[in-house]
C-alpha positions in Angstrom: 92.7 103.5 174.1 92.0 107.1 173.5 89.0 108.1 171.4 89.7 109.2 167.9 88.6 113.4 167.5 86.1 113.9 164.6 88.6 116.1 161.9 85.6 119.3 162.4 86.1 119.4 165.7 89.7 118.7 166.0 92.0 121.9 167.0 94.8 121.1 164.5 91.7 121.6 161.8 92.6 124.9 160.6 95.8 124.4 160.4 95.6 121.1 158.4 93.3 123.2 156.0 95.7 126.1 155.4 98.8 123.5 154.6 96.2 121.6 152.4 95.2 124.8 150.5 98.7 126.3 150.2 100.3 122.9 148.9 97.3 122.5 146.5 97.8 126.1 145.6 101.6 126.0 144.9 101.0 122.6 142.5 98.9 124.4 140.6 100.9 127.6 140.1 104.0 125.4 139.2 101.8 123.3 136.9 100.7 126.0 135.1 104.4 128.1 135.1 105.8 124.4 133.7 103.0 124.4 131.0 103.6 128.1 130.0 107.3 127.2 129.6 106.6 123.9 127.4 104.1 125.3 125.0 105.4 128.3 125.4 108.6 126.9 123.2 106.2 125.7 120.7 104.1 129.2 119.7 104.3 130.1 116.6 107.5 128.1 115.5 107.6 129.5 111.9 108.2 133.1 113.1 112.0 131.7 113.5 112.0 129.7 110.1 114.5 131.8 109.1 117.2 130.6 111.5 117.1 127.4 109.3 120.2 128.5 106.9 119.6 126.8 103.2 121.8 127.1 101.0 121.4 128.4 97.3 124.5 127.8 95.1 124.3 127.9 91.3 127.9 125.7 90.1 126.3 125.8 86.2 126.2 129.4 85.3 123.6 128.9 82.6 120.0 129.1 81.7 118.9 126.5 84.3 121.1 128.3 87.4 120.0 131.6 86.6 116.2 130.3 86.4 116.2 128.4 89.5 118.1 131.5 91.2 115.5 133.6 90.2 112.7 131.0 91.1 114.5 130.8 94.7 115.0 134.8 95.3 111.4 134.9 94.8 110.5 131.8 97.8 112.9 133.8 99.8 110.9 137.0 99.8 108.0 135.4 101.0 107.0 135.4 104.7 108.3 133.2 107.2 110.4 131.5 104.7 113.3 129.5 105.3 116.7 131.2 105.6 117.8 131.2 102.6 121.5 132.4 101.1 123.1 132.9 98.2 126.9 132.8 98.3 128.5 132.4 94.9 129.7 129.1 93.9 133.8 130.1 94.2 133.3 130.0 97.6 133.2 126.3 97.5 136.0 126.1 95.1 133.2 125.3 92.7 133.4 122.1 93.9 129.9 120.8 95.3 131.8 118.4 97.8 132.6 121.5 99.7 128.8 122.2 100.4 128.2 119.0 101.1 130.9 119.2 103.4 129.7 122.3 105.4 125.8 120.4 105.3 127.1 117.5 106.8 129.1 119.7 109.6 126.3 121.8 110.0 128.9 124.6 109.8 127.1 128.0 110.4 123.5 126.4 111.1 123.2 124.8 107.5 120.5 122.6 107.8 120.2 122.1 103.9 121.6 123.4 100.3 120.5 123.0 96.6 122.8 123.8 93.8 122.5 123.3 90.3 125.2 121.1 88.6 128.1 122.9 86.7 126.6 122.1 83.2 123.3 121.4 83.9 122.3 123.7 80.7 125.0 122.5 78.2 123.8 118.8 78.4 119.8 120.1 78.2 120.9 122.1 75.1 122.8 119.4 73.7 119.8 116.9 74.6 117.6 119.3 72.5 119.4 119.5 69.7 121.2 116.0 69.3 119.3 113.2 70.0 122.7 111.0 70.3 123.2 112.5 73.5 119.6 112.0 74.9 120.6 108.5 76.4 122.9 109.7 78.8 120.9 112.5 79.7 119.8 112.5 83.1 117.1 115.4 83.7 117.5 114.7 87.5 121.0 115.6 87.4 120.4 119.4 87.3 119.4 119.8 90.5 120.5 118.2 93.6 119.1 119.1 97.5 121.2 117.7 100.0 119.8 117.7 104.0 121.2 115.9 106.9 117.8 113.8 108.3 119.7 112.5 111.5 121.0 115.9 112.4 117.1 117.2 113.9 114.2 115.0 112.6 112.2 117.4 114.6 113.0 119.4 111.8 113.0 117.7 108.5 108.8 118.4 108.5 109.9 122.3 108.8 113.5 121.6 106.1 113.2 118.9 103.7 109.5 118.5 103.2 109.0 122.5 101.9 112.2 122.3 99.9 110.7 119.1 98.1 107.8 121.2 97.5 109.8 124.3 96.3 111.9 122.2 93.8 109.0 120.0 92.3 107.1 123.2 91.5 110.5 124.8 89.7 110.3 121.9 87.9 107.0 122.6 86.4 107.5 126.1 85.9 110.6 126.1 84.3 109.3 123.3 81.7 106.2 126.4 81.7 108.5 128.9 81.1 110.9 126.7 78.1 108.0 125.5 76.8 107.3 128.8 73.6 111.0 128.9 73.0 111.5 125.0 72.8 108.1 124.6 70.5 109.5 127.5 68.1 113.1 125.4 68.0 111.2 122.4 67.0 109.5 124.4 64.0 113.1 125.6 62.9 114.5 122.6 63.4 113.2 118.8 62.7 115.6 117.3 64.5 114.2 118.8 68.0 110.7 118.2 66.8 112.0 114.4 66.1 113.4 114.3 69.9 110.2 115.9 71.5 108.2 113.5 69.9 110.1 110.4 70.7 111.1 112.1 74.6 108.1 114.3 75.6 109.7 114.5 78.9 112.2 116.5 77.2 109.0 119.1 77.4 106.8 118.2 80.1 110.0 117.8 82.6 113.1 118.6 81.3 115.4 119.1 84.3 114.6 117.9 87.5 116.3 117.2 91.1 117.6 115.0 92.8 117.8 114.2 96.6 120.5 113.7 98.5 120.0 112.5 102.2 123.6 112.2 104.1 122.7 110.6 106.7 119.1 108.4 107.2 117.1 107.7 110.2 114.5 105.3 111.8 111.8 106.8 113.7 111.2 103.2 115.5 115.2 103.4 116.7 115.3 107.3 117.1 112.8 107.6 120.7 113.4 104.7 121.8 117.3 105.1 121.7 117.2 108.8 122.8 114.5 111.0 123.9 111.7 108.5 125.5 114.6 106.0 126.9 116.1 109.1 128.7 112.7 110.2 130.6 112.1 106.5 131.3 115.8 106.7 132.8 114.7 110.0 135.2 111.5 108.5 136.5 113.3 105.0 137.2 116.0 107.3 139.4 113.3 109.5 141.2 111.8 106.1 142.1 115.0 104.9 143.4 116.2 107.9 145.2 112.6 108.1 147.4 113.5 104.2 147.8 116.8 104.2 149.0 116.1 107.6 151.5 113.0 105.4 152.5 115.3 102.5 154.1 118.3 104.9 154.9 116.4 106.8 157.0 115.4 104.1 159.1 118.7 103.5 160.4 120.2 107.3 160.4 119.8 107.1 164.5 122.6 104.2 164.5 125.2 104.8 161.7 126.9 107.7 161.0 126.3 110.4 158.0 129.1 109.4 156.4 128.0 105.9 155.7 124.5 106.8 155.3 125.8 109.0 152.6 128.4 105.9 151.1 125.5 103.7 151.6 123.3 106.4 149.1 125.6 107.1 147.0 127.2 103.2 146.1 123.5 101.9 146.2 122.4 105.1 143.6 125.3 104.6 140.9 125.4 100.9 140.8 121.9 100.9 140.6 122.0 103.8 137.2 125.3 101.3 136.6 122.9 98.1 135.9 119.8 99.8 134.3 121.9 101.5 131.6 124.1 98.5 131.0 120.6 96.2 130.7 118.7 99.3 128.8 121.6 99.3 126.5 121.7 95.5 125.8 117.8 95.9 125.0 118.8 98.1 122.3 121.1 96.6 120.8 118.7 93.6 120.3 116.1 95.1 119.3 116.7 98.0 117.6 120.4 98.6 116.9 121.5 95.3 115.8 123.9 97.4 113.8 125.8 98.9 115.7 129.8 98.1 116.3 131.0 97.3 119.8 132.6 100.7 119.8 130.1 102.6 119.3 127.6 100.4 121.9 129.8 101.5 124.0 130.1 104.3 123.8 125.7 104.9 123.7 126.1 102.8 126.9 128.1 105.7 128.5 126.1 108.4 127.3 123.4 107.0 128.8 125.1 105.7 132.6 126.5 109.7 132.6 122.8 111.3 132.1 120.9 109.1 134.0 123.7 108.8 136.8 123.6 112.5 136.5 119.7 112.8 136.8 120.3 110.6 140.1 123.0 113.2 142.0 120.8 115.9 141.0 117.3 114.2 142.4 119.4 113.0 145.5 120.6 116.8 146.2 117.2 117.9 145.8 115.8 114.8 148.2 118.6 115.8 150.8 117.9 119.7 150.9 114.4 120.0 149.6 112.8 116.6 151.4 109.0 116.1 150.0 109.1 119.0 148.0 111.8 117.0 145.4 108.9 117.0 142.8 108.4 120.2 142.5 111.9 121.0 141.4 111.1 117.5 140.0 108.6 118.9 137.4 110.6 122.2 136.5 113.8 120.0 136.1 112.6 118.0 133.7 110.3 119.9 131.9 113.3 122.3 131.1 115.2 119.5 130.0 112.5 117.9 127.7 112.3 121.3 126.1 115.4 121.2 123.8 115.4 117.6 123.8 111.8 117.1 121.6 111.9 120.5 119.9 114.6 122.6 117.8 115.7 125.5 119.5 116.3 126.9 116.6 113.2 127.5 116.2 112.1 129.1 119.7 112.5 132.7 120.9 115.7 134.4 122.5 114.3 133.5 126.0 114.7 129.2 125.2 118.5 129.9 123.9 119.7 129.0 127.2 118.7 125.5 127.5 121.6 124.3 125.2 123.1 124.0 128.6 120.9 121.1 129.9 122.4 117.6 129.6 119.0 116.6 127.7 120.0 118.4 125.3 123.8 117.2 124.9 122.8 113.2 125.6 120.1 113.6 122.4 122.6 115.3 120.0 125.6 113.0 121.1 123.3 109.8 120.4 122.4 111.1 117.6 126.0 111.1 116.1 127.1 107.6 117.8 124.1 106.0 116.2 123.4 107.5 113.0 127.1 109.4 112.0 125.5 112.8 112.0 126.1 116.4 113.1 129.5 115.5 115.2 129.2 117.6 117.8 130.8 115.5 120.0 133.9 117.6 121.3 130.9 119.8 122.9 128.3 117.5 124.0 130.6 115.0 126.0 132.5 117.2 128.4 129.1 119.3 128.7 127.6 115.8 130.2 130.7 115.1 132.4 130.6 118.9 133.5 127.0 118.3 134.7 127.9 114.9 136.4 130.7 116.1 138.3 128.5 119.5 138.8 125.6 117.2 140.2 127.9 114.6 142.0 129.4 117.7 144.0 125.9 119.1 145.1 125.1 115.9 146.4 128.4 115.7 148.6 127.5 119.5 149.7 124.2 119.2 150.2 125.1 115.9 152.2 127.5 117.6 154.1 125.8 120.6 155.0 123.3 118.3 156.4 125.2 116.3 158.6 126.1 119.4 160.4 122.9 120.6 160.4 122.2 117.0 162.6 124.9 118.0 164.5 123.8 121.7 165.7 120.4 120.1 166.6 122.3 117.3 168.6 124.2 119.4 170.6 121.3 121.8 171.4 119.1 119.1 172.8 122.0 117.8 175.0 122.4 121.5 175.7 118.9 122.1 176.8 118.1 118.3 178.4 120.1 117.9 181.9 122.4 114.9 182.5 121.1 112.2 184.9 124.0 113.2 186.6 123.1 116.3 187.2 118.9 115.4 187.8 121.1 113.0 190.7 123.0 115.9 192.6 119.7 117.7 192.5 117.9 115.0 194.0 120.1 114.7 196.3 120.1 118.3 197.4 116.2 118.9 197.9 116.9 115.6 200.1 
């Protein structure tokens, strides 16, 4: 048994030193280009608050619309604020269905509206001056906010929460502001001074808002069903794609390429087949008990197509790339996370482009199966069959292009190693 070289004063030293710097080297540049790309999508978010389209429609054409138009052209002045519009209410057929309608569509990036209620100030007046009408008075009804909390919970901290904020404070300054001019009514007039003393809301909050949330989510059932149960899905499939090269390899010298690759390729998709169906089944028992067998359905296919997806692409990279699969590993996914845990609406020009990824489109389309909102369906599913017949495809080149790569090398070492043949008839001529 030979005696094993110490590593200093083996000759292959240098060289395993220079590999071992250059590999360390490249993770760290890629590891710090991935991080630069990720937070990166996260600086200074509210620079692009004004890609978030609100809504400001005034259906009552009185003293309470024309305040809380006023109140709202002055929050829309201010820095960074939301992007906020103010189209006149005949554009909706003065109907507030309409906007409720685009909202719910997100037609035009609408993330939110808030319009004041065709005669919001006739029933305050008339609540001021006849207390028969004070019982069916609803102060809340003046103002309504309506916001779609399924569409982006990424961005209902960034939507709904400041336009909470916005409308309780017009609350209290218009009831500021009403306050002299209702006081010198009551002095006039006994009957108002009667109604403010029985209803001192009537004072202290005369209108207020109501909100109007189209479609609610969970936070428990939201990253579990979409954005953590998809990354869960790509690791499983990396796993699975160094396992099933690991055992195909040992027996590429006695079966051909082409079932090596059937044998890959049947083992890879019923494998994605099973964990989807059995990550789906979890769901549904623990988290969406409610949903109809229709729509399970249909989250189980949304699921098989990305994850089956994520397994062609990984299984190209394994067949052309060989270890260095987690490099493109870490850029692949990291691109993908991107737009799936943040808004890009939100980000700078350069992030625009990742509405491409199938993150992305799985995320949004769950999003509609389980919670009705933002149907963006007729986009999202042939985007994710695109990318699963794009990926499946790269596998079977990448595959193919291979082979014959194994080819060229066979027939050069037959080319350059003589026959016994021919090692015979030279034998037999030195003889």
């Amino acid at each position: 048994m030979a005696a094993s070289i110490p590593f200093l004063a083996s000759p292959a030293r240098g060289m395993i030193i220079k590999t071992l710097i250059i590999s360390h080297v490249a993770v760290l540049v890629l590891y710090f280009a991935a991080m630069c790309i990720y937070l990166g999508a996260t600086f200074q978010p509210e620079v692009y608050s004004s890609n978030l389209k609100v809504k400001i429609v005034d259906f009552d054409h009185g003293v309470v619309g024309a305040t809380f138009t006023q109140f709202m052209r002055g929050v829309a002045s201010q820095p960074n604020a939301l992007g906020y519009e103010f189209p006149p209410s005949s554009d909706y057929n003065d109907d507030p269905r309409e906007l409720s309608r685009q909202v719910d569509q997100g037609t035009d990036k609408v993330y939110a509206a808030i319009y004041v209620r065709a005669g919001a100030s006739s029933a305050y007046m008339n609540a001021l001056r006849d207390s028969t009408t004070l019982p069916s008075y609803n102060p809340a009804a003046a103002l309504t906010m309506i916001y779609d909390e399924s569409r982006n919970p990424l961005l209902n901290g960034r939507v709904a929460a400041p336009l909470r904020v916005i409308s309780t404070t017009f609350v209290g300054m218009f009831a500021t502001s009403r306050a002299p001019k209702v006081l010198s009514m009551a002095l006039n007039d006994t009957q108002v001074a009667t109604i403010l003393l029985s209803h001192p809301y009537m004072i202290a909050a005369p209108v207020s808002f109501t909100i109007q949330n189209l479609h609610p989510t969970l936070s428990s059932v939201l990253s579990p069903a979409t954005n953590v149960g998809f990354i869960y899905g790509f690791v499983f499939c990396f796993v699975l794609v160094n396992v099933i090269w690991a055992i195909t390899d040992t027996i590429s010298g006695t079966t051909s390429a082409k079932d090596i690759w059937l044998i890959r390729f049947t083992c890879l998709t019923v494998s994605t087949f099973i964990i989807t169906l059995l990550y789906t089944i979890l769901l549904s028992i623990f988290q969406l008990q409610w949903l109809s067998a229709g729509r399970w359905f249909a989250v189980w296919g949304v699921m098989f197509l990305l994850i089956s997806q994520s397994g062609y692409i990984l299984a190209f990279a394994m067949t052309t790339m060989g270890t260095r699969t987690a490099f493109f590993m870490i850029l692949y996914l990291v691109s993908n996370i991107i737009p799936a845990f943040n808004s890009l609406d939100i980000m700078s020009r350069f992030y625009q482009w990742f509405y491409i990824w199938p993150f992305y489109h799985a995320v949004t389309a769950l999003r509609t199966i389980v919670f009705d909102s933002f149907d963006q369906l007729h986009i999202n599913l042939p985007s994710l069959v695109a990318w699963w017949i794009f990926s499946l495809g790269l596998f079977i080149l990448s595959s193919v292009h291979r082979h014959r790569q194994q080819q060229k090398q066979a027939q050069q070492i037959n080319m350059t190693t003589p026959s016994s043949d021919n090692k015979e008839v030279e034998m037999q001529g030195s003889v």
